[in-house]
N, C-alpha and C positions, 0 to 999 in steps of 0.2 A: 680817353687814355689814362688820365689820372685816375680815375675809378678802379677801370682796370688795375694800377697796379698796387691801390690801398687794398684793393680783394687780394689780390697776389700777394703781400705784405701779409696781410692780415692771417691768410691760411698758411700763409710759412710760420708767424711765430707760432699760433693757433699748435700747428704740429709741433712745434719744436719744443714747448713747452710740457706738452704730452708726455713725449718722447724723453724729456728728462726726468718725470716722477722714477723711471726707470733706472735712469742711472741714478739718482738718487735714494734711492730705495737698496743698491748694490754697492754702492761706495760715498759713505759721508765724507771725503777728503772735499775742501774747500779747492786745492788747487786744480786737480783735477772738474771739479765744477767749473773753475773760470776758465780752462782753459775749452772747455767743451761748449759755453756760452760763447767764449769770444770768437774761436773757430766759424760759429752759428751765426754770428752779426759782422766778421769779416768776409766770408762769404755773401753773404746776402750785399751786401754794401759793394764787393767788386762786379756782381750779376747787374745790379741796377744802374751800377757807371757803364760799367761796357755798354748796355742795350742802351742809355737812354744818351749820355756824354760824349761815346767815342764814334766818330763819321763811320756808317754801314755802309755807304755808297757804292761799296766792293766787295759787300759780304765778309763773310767769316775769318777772318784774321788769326793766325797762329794766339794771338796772345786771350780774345773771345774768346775760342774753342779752350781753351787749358784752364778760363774760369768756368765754361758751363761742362766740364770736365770736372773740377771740383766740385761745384753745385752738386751734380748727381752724384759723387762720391759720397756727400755729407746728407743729403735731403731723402734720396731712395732707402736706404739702409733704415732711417726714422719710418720709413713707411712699412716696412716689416713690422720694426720694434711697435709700433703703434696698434697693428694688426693682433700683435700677439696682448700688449697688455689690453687691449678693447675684448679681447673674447675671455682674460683673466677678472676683466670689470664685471664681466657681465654675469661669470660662476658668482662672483663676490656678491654680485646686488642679489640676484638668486636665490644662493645661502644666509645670506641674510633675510630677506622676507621668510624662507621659509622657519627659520629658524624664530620670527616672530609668530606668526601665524601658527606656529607650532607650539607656541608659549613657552621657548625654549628661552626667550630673550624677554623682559617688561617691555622694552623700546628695542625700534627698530635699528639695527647697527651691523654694518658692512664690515667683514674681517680685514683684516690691514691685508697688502701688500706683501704676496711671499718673494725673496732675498733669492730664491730658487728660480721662477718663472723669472725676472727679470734678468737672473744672469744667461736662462737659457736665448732671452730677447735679445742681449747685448751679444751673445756669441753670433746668433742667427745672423743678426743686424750686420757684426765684423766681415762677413764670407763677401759680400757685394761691395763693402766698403773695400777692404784688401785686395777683391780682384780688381774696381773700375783704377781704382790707383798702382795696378803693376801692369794694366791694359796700356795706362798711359806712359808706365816709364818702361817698360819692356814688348810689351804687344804689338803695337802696334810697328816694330820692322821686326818682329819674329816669322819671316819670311818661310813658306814653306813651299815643296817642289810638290805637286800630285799630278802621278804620273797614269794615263788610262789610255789602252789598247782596246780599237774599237774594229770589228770585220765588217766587211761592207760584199757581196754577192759580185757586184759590179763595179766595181773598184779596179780601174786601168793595173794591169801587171806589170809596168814598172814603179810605178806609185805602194808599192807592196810592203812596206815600210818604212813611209813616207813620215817624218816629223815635223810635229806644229807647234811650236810653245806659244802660248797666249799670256799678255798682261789683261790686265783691264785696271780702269779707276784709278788712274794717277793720283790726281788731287792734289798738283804740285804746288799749289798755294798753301799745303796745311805742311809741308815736312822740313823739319827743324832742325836735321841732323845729316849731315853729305855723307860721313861715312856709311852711314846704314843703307843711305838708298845708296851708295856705290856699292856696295853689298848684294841688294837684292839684283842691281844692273848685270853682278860680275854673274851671278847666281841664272842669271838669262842666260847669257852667253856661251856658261858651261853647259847647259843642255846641246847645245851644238844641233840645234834642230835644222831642219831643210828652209822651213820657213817660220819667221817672227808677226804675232798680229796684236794688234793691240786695238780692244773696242771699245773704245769711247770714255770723255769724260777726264784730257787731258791738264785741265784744272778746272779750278771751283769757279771761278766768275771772269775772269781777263788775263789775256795773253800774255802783260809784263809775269806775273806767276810762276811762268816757264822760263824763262829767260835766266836763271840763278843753273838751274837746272838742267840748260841742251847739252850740253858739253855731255853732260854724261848721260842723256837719252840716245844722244848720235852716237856711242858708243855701240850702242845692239846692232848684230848685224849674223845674219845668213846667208846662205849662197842661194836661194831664191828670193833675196828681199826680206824689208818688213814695210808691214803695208798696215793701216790704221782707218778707222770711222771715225763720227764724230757723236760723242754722246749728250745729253739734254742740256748738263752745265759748261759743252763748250760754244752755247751760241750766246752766252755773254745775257740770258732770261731772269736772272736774279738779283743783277746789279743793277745800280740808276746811273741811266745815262742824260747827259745834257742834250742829245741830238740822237736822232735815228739813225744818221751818216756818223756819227761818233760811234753808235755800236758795229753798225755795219764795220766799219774798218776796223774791229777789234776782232771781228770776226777774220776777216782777208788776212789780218798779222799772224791769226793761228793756223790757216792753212800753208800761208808761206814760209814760217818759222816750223810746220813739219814735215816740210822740203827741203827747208834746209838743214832738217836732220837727216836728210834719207829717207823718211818714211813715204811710202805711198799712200796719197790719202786717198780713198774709195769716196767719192759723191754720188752715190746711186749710180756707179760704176763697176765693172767686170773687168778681171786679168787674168790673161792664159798662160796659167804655168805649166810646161814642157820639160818633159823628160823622155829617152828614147824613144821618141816618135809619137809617141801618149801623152796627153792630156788633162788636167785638169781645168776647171770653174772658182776662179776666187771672187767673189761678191758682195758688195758692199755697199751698204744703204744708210744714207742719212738717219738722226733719230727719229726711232717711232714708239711710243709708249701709249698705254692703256689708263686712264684714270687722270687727267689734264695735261701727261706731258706731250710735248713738242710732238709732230706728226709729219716731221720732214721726209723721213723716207717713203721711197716709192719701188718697190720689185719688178713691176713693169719698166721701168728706165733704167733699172740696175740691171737686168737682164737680156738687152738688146743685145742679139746675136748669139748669146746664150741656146743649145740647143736639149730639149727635155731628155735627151739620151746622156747629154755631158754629166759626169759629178761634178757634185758643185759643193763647195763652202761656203756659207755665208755669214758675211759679217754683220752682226745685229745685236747696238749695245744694252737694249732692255729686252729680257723675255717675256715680257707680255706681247711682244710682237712674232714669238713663237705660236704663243699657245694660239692667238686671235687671227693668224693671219697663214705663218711659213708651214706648219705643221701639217696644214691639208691643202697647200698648194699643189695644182698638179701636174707644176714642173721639179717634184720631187725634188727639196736642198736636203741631199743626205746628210749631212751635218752643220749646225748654227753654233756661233759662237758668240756669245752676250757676256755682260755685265752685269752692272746697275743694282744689284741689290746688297752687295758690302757682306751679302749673309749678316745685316744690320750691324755688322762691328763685333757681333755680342752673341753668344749661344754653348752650345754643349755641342760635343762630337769623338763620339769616339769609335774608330772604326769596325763596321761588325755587330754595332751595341745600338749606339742613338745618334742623330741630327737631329738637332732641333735650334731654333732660335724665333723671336717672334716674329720674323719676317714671314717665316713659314703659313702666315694667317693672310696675308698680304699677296704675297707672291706664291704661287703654284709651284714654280721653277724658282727655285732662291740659291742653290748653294750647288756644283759636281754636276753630274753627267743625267740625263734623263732620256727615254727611251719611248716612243708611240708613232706606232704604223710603221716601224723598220728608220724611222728616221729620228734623228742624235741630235741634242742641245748640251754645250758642255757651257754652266753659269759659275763663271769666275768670282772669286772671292772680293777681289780687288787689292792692286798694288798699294793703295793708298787708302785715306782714308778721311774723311770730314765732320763735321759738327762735333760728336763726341771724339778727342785726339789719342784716341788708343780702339785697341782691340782686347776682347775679351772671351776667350774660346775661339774664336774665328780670325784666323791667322791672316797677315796676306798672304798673295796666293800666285806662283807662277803654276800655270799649267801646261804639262806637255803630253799630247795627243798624238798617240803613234796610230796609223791606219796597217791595216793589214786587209788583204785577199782573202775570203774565205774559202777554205777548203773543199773544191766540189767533191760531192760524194757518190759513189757509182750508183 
């Protein structure tokens, strides 16, 4: 461990040092220097308290996440700047050989440092710095509605505009601010949907988390319910626990505590929603995820009584469990509703134009609505948010899902 984190040390100054030939090279003010030094070794110095001083036992703590929030605000931005002047080193050493070997020079001698390139480094460098620092005081409850109408062939005809609003990704251990999540709550409510679901991942690591926060979760409410799964960080996988019976009953606190909000909690469970004599399938599966997480769910126990003619909904809060499993099952779930990918916090979007973010290399399904063999995944941005405590491009996210009839044609 200590190895580790003298390498870790070592290639932070290693770059940081770099990284200032640059500012240096742009501005000889001494103050400015100390203040972009000290910046560099107060940082470093709150990273290393948190991770190695302050008890993890419970995972990510508001006041962690907001230093490795700085971290990345100060350390990624060097990692451009550092990018740009190593391919400026590189013309330099370059023109200098050739300019020896050319007899242009007696000795061999590298051009200084152009005053140009490095301001165009410190500009590049400010775009990531500016944005991870307005991700975390603005982003991350810049709350947005997206709204998507989906036709389905067989689709009950009193169910013909039928509404879903979807949360996902609570993460009610990381959020700092009541007003804003009473904000995104009230922001629920006014969609006035038929029904409310929420897929998983009610906080980061334990149930006291939620506890600051029911009063105003039990506030959402529909006239058919809101009905909820459970996603990978709410079986308590990332904390330490003193006893197996001490997890387990941290587990039993969050399903009871989202009873006692109202919520329906789906355990690889089905509910039939009923409207003029028509029917619907709402379905819901423990988590199941691809690449080590948890494999709680099970669609053959979620489905008892379920019949392959019913529409169905299903709730499922990673879509890897779409692509790997629901997508060619052949009790047709016309449409899934997941989570789990945050669309990483962090990306570009602009509608019409680009999505993009890295998750996109990870996740197949990361961000809106996806479409194969006639059957719908709509992956939630997430209400919340964890490790890094903002958002950047990638807003939270209520979504509201209107179903419609599609039009037969003679």
């Amino acid at each position: 461990m200590i190895l580790r984190w003298i390498l870790f040390i070592s290639i932070y100054i290693a770059i940081d040092i770099y990284a200032f030939q640059a500012f240096r090279t742009f501005t000889k003010n001494k103050w400015l220097s100390i203040a972009y030094i000290g910046v560099s070794v107060l940082v470093l110095i709150a990273l290393i308290y948190q991770l190695t001083s302050v008890d993890s036992s419970r995972g990510m703590t508001p006041v962690r996440m907001y230093t490795f929030g700085l971290f990345l605000a100060v350390f990624l931005p060097k990692i451009i700047l550092i990018g740009i002047m190593f391919t400026e080193d590189v013309v330099r050493f370059v023109v200098g050989g050739v300019s020896r070997i050319g007899g242009f020079t007696e000795s061999f001698h590298i051009p200084s440092r152009r005053k140009f390139v490095s301001a165009v480094g410190l500009g590049l460098a400010a775009i990531p710095f500016s944005s991870l620092l307005y991700g975390m005081y603005r982003g991350k409850y810049n709350y947005q509605v997206k709204s998507y109408t989906l036709e389905f062939d067989d689709l009950p005809a009193a169910f013909d505009g039928y509404r879903i609003t979807q949360i996902s990704d609570v993460h009610s251990g990381s959020f700092d601010n009541r007003e804003k999540v009473a904000y995104g709550i009230d922001l629920v409510n006014e969609q006035k949907s038929d029904l409310v679901v929420f897929t998983g991942d009610l906080v980061n690591n334990v149930t006291d988390e939620m506890k600051p926060w029911k009063d105003l979760f039990s506030q959402i409410k529909a006239s058919d319910g809101v009905y909820s799964v459970l996603g990978n960080h709410d079986y308590g996988d990332y904390a330490n626990w003193n006893s197996e019976s001490e997890k387990k009953k941290n587990l039993e606190d969050l399903i009871s505590l989202q009873k006692e909000m109202g919520w329906d909690l789906l355990l690889n469970e089905n509910r039939t929603i009923e409207r003029n004599g028509e029917s619907i399938k709402l379905v819901g599966v423990e988590n199941w995820g691809a690449g080590g997480f948890k494999k709680a769910g099970d669609l053959e126990k979620a489905c008892e009584g379920v019949g392959k003619k019913d529409f169905k909904v299903l709730l499922s809060h990673d879509p890897s469990h779409w692509q790997q499993q629901v997508k060619t099952d052949k009790r047709n779930f016309h449409l899934t509703l997941s989570g789990h990918t945050h669309g990483m916090q962090f990306g570009i979007e602009i509608p019409g134009w680009i999505k993009w973010s890295p998750v996109k290399y990870r996740y197949e399904n990361w961000a809106g609505i996806y479409e194969e063999f006639g059957r719908y995944i709509n992956v939630n941005r997430g209400f919340g948010f964890i490790g890094y405590p903002g958002r950047v491009g990638i807003w939270p996210e209520v979504s509201v899902i209107e179903l419609k009839k599609r039009a037969q044609t003679a």
